[in-house]
C-alpha positions in Angstrom: 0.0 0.0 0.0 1.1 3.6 -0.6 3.3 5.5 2.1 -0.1 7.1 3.9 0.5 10.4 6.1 -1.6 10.7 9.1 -1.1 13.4 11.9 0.4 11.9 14.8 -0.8 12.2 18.2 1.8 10.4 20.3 4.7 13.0 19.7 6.6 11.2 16.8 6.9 12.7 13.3 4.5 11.8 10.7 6.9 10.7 9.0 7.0 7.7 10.8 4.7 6.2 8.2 6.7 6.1 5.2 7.5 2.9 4.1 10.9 2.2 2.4 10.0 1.8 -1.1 7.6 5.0 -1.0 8.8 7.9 -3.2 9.3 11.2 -1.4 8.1 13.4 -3.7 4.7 12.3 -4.9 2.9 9.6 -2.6 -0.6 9.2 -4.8 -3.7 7.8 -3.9 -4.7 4.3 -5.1 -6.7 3.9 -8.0 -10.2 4.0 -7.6 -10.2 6.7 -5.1 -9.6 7.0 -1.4 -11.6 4.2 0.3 -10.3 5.4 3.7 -11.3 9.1 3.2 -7.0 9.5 4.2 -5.3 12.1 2.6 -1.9 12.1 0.7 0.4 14.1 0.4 4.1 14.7 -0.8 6.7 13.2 2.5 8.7 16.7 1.4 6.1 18.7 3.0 5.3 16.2 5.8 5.8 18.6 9.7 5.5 17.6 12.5 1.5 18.3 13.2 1.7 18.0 17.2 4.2 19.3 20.2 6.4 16.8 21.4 5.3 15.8 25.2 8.2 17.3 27.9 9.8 13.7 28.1 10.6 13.1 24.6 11.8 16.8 24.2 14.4 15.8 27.3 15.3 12.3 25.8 16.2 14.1 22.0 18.3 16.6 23.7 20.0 14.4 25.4 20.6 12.4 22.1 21.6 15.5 20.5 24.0 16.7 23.2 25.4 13.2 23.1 26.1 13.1 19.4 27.9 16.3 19.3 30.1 15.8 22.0 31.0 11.9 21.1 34.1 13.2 18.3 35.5 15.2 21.0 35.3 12.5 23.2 36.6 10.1 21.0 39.7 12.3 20.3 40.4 12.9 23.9 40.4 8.7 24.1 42.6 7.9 21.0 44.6 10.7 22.7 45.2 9.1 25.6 45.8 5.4 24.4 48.3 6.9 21.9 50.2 4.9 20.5 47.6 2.3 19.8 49.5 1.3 16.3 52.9 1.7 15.0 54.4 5.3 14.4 55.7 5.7 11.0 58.2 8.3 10.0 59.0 9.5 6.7 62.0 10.4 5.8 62.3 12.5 2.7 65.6 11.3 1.6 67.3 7.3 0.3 68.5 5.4 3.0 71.9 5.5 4.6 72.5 8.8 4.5 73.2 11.1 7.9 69.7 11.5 8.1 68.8 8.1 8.0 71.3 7.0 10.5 70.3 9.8 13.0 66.6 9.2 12.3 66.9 5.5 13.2 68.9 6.1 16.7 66.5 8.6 18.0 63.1 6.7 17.4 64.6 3.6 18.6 64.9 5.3 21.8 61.8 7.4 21.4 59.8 4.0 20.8 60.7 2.8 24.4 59.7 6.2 26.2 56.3 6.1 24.0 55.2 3.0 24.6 55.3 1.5 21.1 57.0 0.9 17.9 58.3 3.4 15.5 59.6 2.6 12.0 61.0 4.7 9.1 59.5 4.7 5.3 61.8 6.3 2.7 60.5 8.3 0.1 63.4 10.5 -1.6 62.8 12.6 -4.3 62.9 16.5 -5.5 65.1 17.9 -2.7 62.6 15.8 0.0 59.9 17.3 -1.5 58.4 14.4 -2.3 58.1 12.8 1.0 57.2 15.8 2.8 53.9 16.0 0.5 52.7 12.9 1.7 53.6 13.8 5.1 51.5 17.3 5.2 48.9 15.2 3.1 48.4 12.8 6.0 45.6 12.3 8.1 46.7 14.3 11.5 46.4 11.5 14.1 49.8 11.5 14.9 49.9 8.1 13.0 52.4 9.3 10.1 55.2 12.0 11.0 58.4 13.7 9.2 61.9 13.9 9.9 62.1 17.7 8.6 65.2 18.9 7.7 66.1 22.8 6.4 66.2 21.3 2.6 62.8 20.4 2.5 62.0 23.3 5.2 63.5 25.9 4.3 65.3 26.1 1.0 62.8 24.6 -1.0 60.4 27.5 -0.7 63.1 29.8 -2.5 63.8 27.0 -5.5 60.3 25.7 -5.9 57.9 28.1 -7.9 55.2 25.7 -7.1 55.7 24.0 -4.1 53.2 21.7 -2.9 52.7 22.4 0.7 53.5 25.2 2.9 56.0 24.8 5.1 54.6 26.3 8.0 50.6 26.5 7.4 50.6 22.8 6.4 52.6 21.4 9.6 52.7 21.4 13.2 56.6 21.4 13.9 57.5 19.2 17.1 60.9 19.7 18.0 64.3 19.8 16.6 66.7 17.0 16.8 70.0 19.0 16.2 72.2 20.6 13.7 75.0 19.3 11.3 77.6 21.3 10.4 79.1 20.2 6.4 82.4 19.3 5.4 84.5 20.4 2.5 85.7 17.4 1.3 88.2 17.2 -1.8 89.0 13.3 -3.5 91.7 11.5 -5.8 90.4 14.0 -9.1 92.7 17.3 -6.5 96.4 17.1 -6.2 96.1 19.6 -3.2 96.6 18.7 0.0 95.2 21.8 1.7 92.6 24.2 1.2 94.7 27.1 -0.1 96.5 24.7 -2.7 93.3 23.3 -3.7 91.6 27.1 -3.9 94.6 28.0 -6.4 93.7 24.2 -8.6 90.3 25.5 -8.8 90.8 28.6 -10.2 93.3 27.5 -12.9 90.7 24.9 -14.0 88.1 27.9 -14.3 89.9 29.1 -16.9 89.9 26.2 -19.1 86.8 24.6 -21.1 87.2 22.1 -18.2 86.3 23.0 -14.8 86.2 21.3 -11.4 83.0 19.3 -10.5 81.2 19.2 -7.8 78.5 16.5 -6.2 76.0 16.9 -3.8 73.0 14.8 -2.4 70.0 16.5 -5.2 69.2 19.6 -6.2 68.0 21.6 -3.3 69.9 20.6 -0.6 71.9 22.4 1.9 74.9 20.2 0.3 74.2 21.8 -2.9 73.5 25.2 -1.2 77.3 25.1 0.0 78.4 24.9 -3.0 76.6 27.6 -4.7 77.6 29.8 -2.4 81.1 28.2 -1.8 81.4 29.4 -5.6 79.8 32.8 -4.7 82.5 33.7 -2.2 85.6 32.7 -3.8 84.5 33.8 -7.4 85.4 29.7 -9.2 83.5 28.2 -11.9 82.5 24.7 -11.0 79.6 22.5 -12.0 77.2 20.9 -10.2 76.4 17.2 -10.7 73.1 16.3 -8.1 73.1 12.4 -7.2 70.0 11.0 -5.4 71.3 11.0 -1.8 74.6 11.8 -0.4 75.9 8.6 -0.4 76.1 7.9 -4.2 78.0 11.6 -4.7 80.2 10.6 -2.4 80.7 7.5 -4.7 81.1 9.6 -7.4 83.9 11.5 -5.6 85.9 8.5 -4.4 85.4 7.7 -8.3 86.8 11.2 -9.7 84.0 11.8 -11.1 83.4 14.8 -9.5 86.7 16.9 -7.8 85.2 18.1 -4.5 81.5 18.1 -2.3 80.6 19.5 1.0 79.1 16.0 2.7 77.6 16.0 6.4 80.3 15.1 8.9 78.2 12.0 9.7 78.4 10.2 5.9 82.2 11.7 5.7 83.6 10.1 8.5 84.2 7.1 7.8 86.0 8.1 4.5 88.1 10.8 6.3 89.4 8.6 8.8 89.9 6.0 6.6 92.6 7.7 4.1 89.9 8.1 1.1 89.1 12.0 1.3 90.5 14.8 2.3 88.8 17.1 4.5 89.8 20.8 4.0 87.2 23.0 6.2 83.7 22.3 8.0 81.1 24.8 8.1 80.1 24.9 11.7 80.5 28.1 14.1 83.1 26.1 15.6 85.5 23.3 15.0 83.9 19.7 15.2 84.7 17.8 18.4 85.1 14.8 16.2 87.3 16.6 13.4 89.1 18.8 15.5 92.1 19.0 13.5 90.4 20.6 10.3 89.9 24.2 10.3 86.3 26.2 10.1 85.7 28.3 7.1 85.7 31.2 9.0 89.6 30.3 10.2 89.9 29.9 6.2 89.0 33.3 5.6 85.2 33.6 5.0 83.6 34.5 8.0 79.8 34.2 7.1 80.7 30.9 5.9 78.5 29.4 8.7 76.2 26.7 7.3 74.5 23.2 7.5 71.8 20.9 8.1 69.5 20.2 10.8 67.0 17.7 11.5 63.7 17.6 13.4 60.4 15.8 13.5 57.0 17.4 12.4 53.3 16.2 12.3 50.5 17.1 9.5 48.7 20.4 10.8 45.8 19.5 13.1 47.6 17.3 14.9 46.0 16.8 18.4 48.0 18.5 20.8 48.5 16.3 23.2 49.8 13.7 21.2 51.9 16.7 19.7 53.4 17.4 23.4 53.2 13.5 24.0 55.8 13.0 20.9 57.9 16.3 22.2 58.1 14.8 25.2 59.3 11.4 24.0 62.2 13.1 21.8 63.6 15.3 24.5 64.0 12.4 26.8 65.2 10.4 24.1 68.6 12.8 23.0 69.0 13.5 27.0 69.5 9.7 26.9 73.8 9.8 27.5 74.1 6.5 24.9 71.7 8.6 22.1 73.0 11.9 23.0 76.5 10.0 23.0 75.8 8.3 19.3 74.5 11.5 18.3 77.8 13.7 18.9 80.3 11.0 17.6 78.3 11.7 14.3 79.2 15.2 14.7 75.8 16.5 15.5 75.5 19.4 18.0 71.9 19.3 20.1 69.9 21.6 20.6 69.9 24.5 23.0 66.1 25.6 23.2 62.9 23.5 24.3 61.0 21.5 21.3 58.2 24.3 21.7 61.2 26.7 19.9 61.3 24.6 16.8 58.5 26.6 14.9 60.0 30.1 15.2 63.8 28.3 14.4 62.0 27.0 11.0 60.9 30.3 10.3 63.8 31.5 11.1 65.5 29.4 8.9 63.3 29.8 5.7 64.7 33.7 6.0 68.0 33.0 6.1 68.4 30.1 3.3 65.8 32.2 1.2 68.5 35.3 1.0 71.3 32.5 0.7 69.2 31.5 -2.6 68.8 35.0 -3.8 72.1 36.0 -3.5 74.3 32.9 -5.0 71.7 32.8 -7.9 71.0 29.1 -7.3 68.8 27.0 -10.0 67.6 23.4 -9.9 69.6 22.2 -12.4 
């Protein structure tokens, strides 16, 4: 039988009468008239034809109250249980380079003071561009989070005329692990044995139709940042080669391929100390407590000289915040850890000096100052 509207009288909606198969918008009268005298009509302009009684109108409140405040309530509980599920962390650049070794040590410490596992997913690409992407493009349940770094940060906004996320707008920055100074490394393609020799090879291969090369982990990258301005300051001409990841352009430079590369003390190491590279100046305010022998760039004569690369960890904006302050809370104890903090400076990393809640106004910061480093060296993805 057709969907029939009568006018309730027990304080439910008249709509209570529509059967499922009835049409909304024209509910007709059978044929051969209206035996039961009832009349029809359209569900769309069904109201509600009587006051609801004091007890129902309590009982629908409460339903209403209850629906709106169950989403709060069920953030405050996933809050609290966090982690529930394993904690992934994208890091924006290939595997076994600085960052991935730092990355890795922290989180493995982080994992125990959280309460449950943490792993790392790769995805290099475009200067970490790529993998920053998907991090801002994740769902903000502190589920997915980034290892950001000041190449992804904060030189990519100068390079990139279209960059896919905003650095600031599009995160909610959690704390910085610490800062990397660079390393001026020079392989078997330079005769010179120290930086003033190898300043003068340079410039005598400027003048020729073949000029020194120079690597770096991809286009973008405070690596290839040092270069460019490394070129700026001492006027050479000198061609950039970008490999996917610090480790193959160091390859490349134990190879001759290319003649020299700043590298992050943590990947250069091993190389240094093991008779392969030479390492001429590091980049740091300071000398490095585990090169201590090779002089800064400002010692070498170019006192703004003062550059590297820095790691942190972020979350997609919207991130509740106590699972933001539960995270920043997990990697402060973490590098305060003496075996972490202790693995940390033998890769030459210096920690940080402010609380986690700093990190937002040092990546702003930080997009200022590599954004005029881009302007004035001229810098192009290649």
């Amino acid at each position: 039988m057709p969907c029939v509207r009568r006018a309730s009288t027990t304080g439910s909606p008249a709509m209570a009468g529509c059967s499922p198969d009835s049409s909304p918008h024209d509910v007709g009268a059978p044929a051969g008239g209206d035996p039961e005298g009832t009349t029809r009509r359209p569900c769309k302009t069904i109201m509600w034809e009587t006051r609801m009684n004091p007890m129902n109108r309590r009982r629908a409140m409460q339903a209403l109250a209850g629906a709106v405040l169950l989403p709060a309530f069920a953030r405050t509980a996933s809050a609290k249980a966090y982690p529930d599920q394993p904690v992934k962390v994208i890091n924006p650049f290939p595997p076994g380079g600085s960052s991935d070794v730092i990355v890795r040590a922290v989180t493995a410490k982080m994992s125990e003071f959280l309460g449950g596992s943490m792993y790392i997913q790769n995805l290099p690409g475009a200067g970490g561009t790529i993998g920053s992407d998907r991090a801002a493009k994740s769902p903000p349940d502190g589920y997915t989070l980034l290892l950001s770094n000041n190449a992804s940060q904060a030189i990519a906004p100068s390079l990139y005329a279209r960059l896919p996320y905003d650095p600031i707008k599009d995160f909610d920055h959690i704390g910085l692990i610490g800062t990397l100074p660079n390393v001026l490394l020079v392989g078997p393609a330079v005769k010179a044995t120290n930086f003033q020799e190898f300043l003068a090879e340079a410039h005598q291969r400027s003048a020729t139709p073949n000029p020194m090369a120079y690597g770096s982990g991809g286009n973008g990258s405070s690596l290839h940042l040092c270069g460019e301005y490394f070129r700026h300051l001492t006027g050479i001409n000198a061609l950039h080669i970008p490999f996917k990841g610090n480790a193959p352009a160091l390859v490349a430079l134990l190879g001759g391929e290319t003649a020299f590369q700043f590298d992050n003390i943590t990947t250069a190491i091993p190389q240094i100390r093991a008779g392969k590279v030479r390492a001429l100046g590091v980049t740091g305010a300071r000398r490095s407590s585990v090169l201590p022998d090779v002089p800064t760039m400002a010692e070498l004569g170019y006192k703004d000289f003062v550059l590297g690369s820095w790691n942190g960890l972020s979350a997609p904006a919207g991130t509740p915040a106590d699972i933001v302050d539960a995270v920043a809370k997990a990697l402060t104890r973490a590098l305060a850890d003496p075996p972490v903090a202790a693995q940390l400076t033998q890769y030459g990393m210096q920690l940080p000096d402010f609380p986690p809640s700093g990190y937002r106004a040092f990546v702003e910061s930080e997009i200022k100052r590599w954004g005029s480093l881009v302007r004035m060296t001229g810098a192009k993805l290649d």
